[in-house]
C-alpha positions in Angstrom: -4.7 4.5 12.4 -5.7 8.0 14.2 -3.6 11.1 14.0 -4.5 14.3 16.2 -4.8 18.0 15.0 -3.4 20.0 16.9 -4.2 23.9 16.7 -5.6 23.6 13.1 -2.4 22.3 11.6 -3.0 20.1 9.3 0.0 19.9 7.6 1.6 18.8 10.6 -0.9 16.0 11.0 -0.7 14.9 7.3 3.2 14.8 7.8 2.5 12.6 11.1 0.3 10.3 9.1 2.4 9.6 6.0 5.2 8.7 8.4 3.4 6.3 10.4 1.9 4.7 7.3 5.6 4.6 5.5 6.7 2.8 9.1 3.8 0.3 9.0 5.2 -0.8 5.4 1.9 0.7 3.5 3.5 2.4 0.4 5.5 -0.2 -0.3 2.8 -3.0 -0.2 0.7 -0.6 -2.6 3.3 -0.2 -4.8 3.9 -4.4 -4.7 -0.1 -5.2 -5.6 -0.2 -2.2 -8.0 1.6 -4.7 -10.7 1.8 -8.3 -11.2 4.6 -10.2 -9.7 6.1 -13.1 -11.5 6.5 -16.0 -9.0 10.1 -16.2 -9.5 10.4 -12.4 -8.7 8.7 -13.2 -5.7 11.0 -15.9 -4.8 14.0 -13.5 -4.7 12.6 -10.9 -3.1 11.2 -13.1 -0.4 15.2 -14.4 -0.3 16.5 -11.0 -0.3 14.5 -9.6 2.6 15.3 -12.9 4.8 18.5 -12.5 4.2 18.5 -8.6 5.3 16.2 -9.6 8.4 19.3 -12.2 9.4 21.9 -10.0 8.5 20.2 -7.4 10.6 19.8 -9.6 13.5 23.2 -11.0 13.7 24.2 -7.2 14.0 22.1 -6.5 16.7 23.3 -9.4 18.4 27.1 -8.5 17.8 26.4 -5.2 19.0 24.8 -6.2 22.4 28.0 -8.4 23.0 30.2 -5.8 22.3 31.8 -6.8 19.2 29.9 -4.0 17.0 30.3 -0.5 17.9 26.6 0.8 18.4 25.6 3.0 16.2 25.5 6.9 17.1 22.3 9.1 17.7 21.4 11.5 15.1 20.6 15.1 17.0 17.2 16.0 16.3 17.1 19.6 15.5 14.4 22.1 15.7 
Protein backbone atom coordinates (compact mmCIF):
# COMPACT_ATOMS: atom_id res chain seq x y z
CA UNK A 1 0.00 0.00 0.00
CA UNK A 2 1.63 3.57 -1.05
CA UNK A 3 0.41 6.88 0.14
CA UNK A 4 1.86 10.28 -1.37
CA UNK A 5 3.11 13.34 0.59
CA UNK A 6 2.13 15.99 -0.64
CA UNK A 7 3.86 19.50 0.35
CA UNK A 8 5.35 18.06 3.52
CA UNK A 9 2.05 17.09 5.09
CA UNK A 10 2.25 14.33 6.81
CA UNK A 11 -0.52 14.37 8.78
CA UNK A 12 -2.61 14.39 5.79
CA UNK A 13 -0.86 11.31 4.45
CA UNK A 14 -1.02 9.46 7.80
CA UNK A 15 -4.88 10.27 7.76
CA UNK A 16 -4.96 8.87 3.98
CA UNK A 17 -3.28 5.76 5.20
CA UNK A 18 -5.23 4.77 8.21
CA UNK A 19 -8.30 5.16 6.07
CA UNK A 20 -7.32 2.99 3.36
CA UNK A 21 -5.98 0.39 5.86
CA UNK A 22 -9.50 0.64 8.00
CA UNK A 23 -11.24 0.01 4.30
CA UNK A 24 -9.08 -2.97 3.41
CA UNK A 25 -10.41 -4.60 6.79
CA UNK A 26 -6.72 -4.35 8.62
CA UNK A 27 -7.64 -3.16 12.22
CA UNK A 28 -10.12 -5.36 12.57
CA UNK A 29 -8.19 -8.55 11.43
CA UNK A 30 -5.42 -7.41 14.04
CA UNK A 31 -7.74 -7.00 16.59
CA UNK A 32 -9.31 -10.80 15.66
CA UNK A 33 -5.54 -12.60 15.78
CA UNK A 34 -4.56 -10.43 18.74
CA UNK A 35 -6.77 -13.05 21.04
CA UNK A 36 -7.74 -16.51 20.78
CA UNK A 37 -11.03 -17.30 19.22
CA UNK A 38 -13.02 -20.23 20.50
CA UNK A 39 -14.29 -22.29 17.49
CA UNK A 40 -17.75 -21.78 18.40
CA UNK A 41 -17.24 -17.90 18.53
CA UNK A 42 -15.98 -18.33 15.19
CA UNK A 43 -18.92 -20.11 14.02
CA UNK A 44 -21.29 -17.19 14.88
CA UNK A 45 -19.42 -14.68 13.70
CA UNK A 46 -18.80 -16.35 10.43
CA UNK A 47 -22.93 -16.70 10.57
CA UNK A 48 -23.36 -13.19 11.45
CA UNK A 49 -21.37 -11.59 8.71
CA UNK A 50 -23.02 -14.04 5.99
CA UNK A 51 -26.03 -13.01 7.05
CA UNK A 52 -25.11 -9.15 6.79
CA UNK A 53 -23.34 -9.77 3.34
CA UNK A 54 -27.08 -11.31 2.18
CA UNK A 55 -29.03 -8.88 3.84
CA UNK A 56 -26.86 -6.30 2.16
CA UNK A 57 -27.19 -7.74 -1.19
CA UNK A 58 -30.82 -8.32 -1.21
CA UNK A 59 -30.90 -4.42 -0.56
CA UNK A 60 -28.89 -3.50 -3.29
CA UNK A 61 -30.87 -5.62 -5.39
CA UNK A 62 -34.33 -4.04 -4.10
CA UNK A 63 -32.88 -0.78 -4.67
CA UNK A 64 -31.88 -1.25 -8.31
CA UNK A 65 -35.51 -2.43 -9.00
CA UNK A 66 -36.96 0.31 -7.45
CA UNK A 67 -38.53 -1.12 -4.51
CA UNK A 68 -35.92 0.59 -2.03
CA UNK A 69 -35.55 4.22 -1.97
CA UNK A 70 -31.61 4.79 -2.69
CA UNK A 71 -30.00 6.07 -0.16
CA UNK A 72 -29.00 9.97 -0.17
CA UNK A 73 -25.45 11.50 -0.68
CA UNK A 74 -23.81 12.92 2.23
CA UNK A 75 -22.27 16.61 1.12
CA UNK A 76 -18.73 16.61 1.60
CA UNK A 77 -17.71 19.76 3.20
CA UNK A 78 -14.50 21.56 3.22
Amino acid sequence: MQVLVRDNNVEQALRVLKKKLQREGVFREMKARSAFEKPSEKRAREKAEAIRRQRKLARKQMQREGLLPAPKKAARTR
